[in-house]
C-alpha positions in Angstrom: 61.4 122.6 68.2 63.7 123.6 65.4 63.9 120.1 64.0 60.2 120.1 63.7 59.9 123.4 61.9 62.4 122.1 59.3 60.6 118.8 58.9 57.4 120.6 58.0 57.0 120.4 54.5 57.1 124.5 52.8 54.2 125.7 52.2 52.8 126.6 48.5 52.7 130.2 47.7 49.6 131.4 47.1 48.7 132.2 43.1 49.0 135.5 42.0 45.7 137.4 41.9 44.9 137.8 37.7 45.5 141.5 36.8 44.0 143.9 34.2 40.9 145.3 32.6 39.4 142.4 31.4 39.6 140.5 35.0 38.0 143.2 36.9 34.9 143.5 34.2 34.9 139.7 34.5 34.7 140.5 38.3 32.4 142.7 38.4 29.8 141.4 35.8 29.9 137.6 35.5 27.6 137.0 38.0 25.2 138.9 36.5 25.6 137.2 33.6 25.1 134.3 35.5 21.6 134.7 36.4 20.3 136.6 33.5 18.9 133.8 32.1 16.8 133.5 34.7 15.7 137.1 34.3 15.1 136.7 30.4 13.2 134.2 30.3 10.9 135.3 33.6 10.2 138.3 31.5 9.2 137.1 28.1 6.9 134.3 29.8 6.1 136.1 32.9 6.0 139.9 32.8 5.5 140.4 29.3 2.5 138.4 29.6 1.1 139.8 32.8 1.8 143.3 31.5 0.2 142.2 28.1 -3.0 141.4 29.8 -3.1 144.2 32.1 -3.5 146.6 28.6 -6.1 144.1 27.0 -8.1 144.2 30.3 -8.4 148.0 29.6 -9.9 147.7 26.1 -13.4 145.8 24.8 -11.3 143.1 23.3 -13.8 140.8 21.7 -11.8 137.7 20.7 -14.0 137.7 17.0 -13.8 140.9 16.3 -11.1 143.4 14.7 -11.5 146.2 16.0 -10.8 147.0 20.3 -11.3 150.0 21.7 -9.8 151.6 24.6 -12.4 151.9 27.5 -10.0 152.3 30.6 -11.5 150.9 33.7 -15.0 150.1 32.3 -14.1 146.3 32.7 -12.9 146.8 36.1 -16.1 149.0 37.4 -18.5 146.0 35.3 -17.0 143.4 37.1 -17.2 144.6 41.1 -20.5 145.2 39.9 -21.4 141.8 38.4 -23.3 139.5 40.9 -21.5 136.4 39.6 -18.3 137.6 40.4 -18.4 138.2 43.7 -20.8 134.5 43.8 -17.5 133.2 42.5 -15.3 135.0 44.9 -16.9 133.6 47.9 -16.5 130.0 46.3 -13.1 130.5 45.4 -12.7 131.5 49.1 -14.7 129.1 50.6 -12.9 126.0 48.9 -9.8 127.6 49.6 -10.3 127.9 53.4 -12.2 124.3 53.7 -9.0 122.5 51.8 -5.8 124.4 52.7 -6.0 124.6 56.5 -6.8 120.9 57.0 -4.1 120.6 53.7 -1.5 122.1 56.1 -2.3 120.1 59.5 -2.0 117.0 57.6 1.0 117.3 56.2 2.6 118.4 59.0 1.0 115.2 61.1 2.2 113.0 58.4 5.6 114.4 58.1 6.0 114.1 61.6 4.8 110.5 61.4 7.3 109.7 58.3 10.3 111.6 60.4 10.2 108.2 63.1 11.8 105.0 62.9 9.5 103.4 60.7 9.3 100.2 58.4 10.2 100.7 55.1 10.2 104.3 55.2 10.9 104.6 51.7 8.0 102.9 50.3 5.7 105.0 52.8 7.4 108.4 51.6 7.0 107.0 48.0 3.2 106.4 48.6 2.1 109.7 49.6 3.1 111.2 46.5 1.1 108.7 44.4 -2.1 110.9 44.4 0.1 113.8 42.9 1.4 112.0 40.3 -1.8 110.7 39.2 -3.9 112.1 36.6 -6.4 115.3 37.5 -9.1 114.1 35.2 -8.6 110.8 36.4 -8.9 111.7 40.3 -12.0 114.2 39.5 -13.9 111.2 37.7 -13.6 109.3 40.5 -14.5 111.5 43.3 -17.6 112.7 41.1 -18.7 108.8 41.3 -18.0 108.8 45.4 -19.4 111.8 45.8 -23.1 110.8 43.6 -26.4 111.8 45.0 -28.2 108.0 44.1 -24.7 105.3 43.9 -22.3 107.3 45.8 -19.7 105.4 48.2 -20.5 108.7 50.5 -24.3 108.9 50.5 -24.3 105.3 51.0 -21.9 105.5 54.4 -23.9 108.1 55.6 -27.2 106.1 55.1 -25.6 102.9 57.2 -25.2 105.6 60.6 -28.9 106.9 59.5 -28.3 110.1 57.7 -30.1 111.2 55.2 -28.2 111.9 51.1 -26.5 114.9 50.2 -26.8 116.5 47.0 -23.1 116.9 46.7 -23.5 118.5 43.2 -26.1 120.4 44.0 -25.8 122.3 47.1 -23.2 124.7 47.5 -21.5 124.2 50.4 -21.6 120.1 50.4 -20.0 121.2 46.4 -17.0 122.9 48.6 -16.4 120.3 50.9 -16.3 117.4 47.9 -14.0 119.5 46.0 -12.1 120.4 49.1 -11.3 116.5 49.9 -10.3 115.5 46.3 -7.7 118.8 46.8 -6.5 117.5 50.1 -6.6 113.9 49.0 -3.8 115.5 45.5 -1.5 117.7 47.6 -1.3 117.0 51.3 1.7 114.2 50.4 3.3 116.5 48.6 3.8 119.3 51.3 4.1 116.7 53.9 7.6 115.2 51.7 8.3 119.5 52.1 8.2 119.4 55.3 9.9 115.9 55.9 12.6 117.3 54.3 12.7 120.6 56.5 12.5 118.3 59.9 15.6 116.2 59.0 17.7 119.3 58.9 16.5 119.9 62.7 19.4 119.4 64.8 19.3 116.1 66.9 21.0 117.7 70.1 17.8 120.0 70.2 15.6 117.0 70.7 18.0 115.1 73.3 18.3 118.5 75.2 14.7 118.7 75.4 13.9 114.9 76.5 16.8 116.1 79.1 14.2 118.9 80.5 11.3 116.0 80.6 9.4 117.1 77.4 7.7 114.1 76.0 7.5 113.6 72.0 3.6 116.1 71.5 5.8 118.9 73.6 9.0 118.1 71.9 7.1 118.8 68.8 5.2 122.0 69.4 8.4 123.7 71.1 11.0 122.4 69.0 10.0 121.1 65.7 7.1 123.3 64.6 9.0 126.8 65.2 12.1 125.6 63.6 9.8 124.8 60.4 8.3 128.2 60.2 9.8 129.4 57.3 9.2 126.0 55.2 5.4 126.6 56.8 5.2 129.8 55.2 6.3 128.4 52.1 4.2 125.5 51.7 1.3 128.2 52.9 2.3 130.3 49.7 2.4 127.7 47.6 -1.4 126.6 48.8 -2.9 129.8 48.6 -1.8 130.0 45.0 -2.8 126.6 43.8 -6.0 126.8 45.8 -7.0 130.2 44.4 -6.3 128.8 40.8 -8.4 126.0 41.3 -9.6 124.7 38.1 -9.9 121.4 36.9 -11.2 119.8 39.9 -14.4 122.0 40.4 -14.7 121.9 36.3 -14.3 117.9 36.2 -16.8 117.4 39.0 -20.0 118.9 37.7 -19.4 117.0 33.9 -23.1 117.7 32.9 -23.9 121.0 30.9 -22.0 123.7 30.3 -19.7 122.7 32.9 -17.7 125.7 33.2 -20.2 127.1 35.2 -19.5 125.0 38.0 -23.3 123.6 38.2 -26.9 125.1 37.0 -26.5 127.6 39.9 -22.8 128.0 40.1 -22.7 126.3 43.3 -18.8 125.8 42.9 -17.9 128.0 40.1 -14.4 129.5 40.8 -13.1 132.4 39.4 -10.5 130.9 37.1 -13.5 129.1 35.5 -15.6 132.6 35.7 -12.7 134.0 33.6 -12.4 131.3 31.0 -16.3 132.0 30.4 -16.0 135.4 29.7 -12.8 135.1 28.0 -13.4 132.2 25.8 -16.9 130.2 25.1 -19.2 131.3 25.3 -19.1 134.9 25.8 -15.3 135.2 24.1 -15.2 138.6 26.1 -11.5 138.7 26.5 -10.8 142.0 28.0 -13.7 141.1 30.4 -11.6 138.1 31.3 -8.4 139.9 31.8 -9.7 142.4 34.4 -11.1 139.1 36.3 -7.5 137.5 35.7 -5.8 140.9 37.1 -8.3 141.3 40.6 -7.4 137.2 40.7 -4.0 138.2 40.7 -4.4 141.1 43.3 -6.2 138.6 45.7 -3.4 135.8 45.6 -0.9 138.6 46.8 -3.3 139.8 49.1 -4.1 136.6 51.2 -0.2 135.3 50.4 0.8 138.7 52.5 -2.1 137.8 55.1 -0.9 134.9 55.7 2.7 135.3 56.0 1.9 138.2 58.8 -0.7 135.7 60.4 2.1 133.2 60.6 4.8 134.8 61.4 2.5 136.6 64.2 1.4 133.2 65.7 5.1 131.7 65.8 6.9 134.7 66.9 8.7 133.8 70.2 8.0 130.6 70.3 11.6 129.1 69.0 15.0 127.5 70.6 16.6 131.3 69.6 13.9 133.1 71.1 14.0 131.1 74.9 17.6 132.0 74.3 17.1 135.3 74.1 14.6 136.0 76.9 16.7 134.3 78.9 19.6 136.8 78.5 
């Protein structure tokens, strides 16, 4: 025994901890220094801006003019009293609801379906993110041909099982549902890669354990896989309800005809991100107007980002590995 503590080799002394003023500021406020840029740049591009518009919206701010008065909340009490707002509300919602939630199941099908032993893997997780990458304008062009009333690749489907055409552009709801698939057809790839990425970190012995209790692969993934991606669920959720309540270009590219900002000659899909650019810009160039719509805007993203979080975290409460573990203490 005591030849074997003499052949270990001595052991290093560990270095002295740096003394002195200047190490303990360094201590103390490096880190902060750290991540300031971070902070500084957030708030010259972000709050500054936000706050910015906050005090424009409380002013009649015409963009050709000199002179702005103050008027307080006039813009605010106008606009929950403006008929086309809350007509572009409900489209905002509509096309929100009609693309996220399929969005959301698809990705999570398809990541599950990229997450097996597949062929060439790669190229597969390379292809879903080809609509992402590719051109807004360029999408919206061609969904606005599939989606014609007289030539469109859809009508003309429908008329081979016996239905009748759909005014895509011109009835509301069939507006929502053509806008809705060309959102879904852009971003479900990219949350699905999300989520891929989130099911790889899932412990294997989880899986095995389960196949050891008799679960097959649809109850292996409901029990095991789904609660464990709750949090990257809520994320991809957040990030949805933001893009889907900014939605812009694709409603504006679809209905290319006149004055396309108002989302057709009825509105039948005008959002309120293109409600705002009206009234802020051409024609009405009413930009205090458009920055109380922009503020409400921003009060409804936080509102339905917090629903849904709650609705979410409601509906997979319980249902994890840790949880079974726990109720079985």
């Amino acid at each position: 025994m005591t030849a074997q503590l003499e052949a270990r080799p001595p052991v290093a002394p560990a270095p002295p901890r740096p003394t002195g003023r200047f190490s303990r500021l360094d201590t103390r406020f490096s880190p902060y220094l750290y991540i300031a840029p971070f902070f500084l740049i957030f708030a010259i591009f972000g709050a500054y801006p936000l706050a910015y518009t906050f005090w424009v919206s409380l002013h009649d701010w015409d963009l050709l003019g000199t002179d702005h008065p103050f008027v307080g909340a006039e813009n605010y009490t106008r606009l929950l009293a403006d008929t086309d707002f809350w007509h572009a509300l409900v489209n905002t919602l509509g096309i929100f609801v009609i693309s996220t939630v399929p969005q959301l199941l698809a990705a999570l099908w398809l990541a599950n379906l990229l997450n097996r032993g597949l062929r060439a893997r790669t190229g597969w997780r390379m292809a879903v993110l080809v609509p992402n990458v590719t051109s807004t304008a360029a999408v919206a062009i061609v969904f606005g041909v599939l989606f014609g009333r007289e030539f469109g690749m859809i009508n003309w489907l429908l008329d081979l099982v016996g239905m009748d055409p759909i005014g895509w552009k011109s009835n509301r709801f069939a507006s929502w549902v053509a806008i809705s698939a060309m959102v879904d057809w852009r971003w479900t790839g990219y949350n699905a890669l999300i989520l891929l990425a989130a099911m790889q970190a899932i412990p294997r012995d989880l899986y095995e354990a389960a196949a050891i209790d008799g679960a097959n692969r649809a109850r292996q993934f409901w029990s095991v896989t789904v609660p464990l991606l709750k949090p990257t669920i809520i994320f991809c959720t957040i990030i949805a309800t933001i893009g889907g309540l900014q939605l812009f270009t694709e409603p504006r590219m679809f209905h290319s005809g006149t004055n396309p900002i108002r989302g057709g000659p009825l509105r039948e899909s005008q959002t309120l991100t293109m409600y705002m650019f009206e009234n802020a810009f051409a024609p009405h160039y009413n930009f205090g107007y458009g920055s109380a719509v922009a503020w409400l805007l921003f009060a409804l993203i936080a509102i339905v980002a917090v629903v849904n979080v709650l609705i979410l975290r409601r509906l997979g409460g319980g249902s994890g590995p840790d949880a079974r573990k726990g109720s079985a203490r």
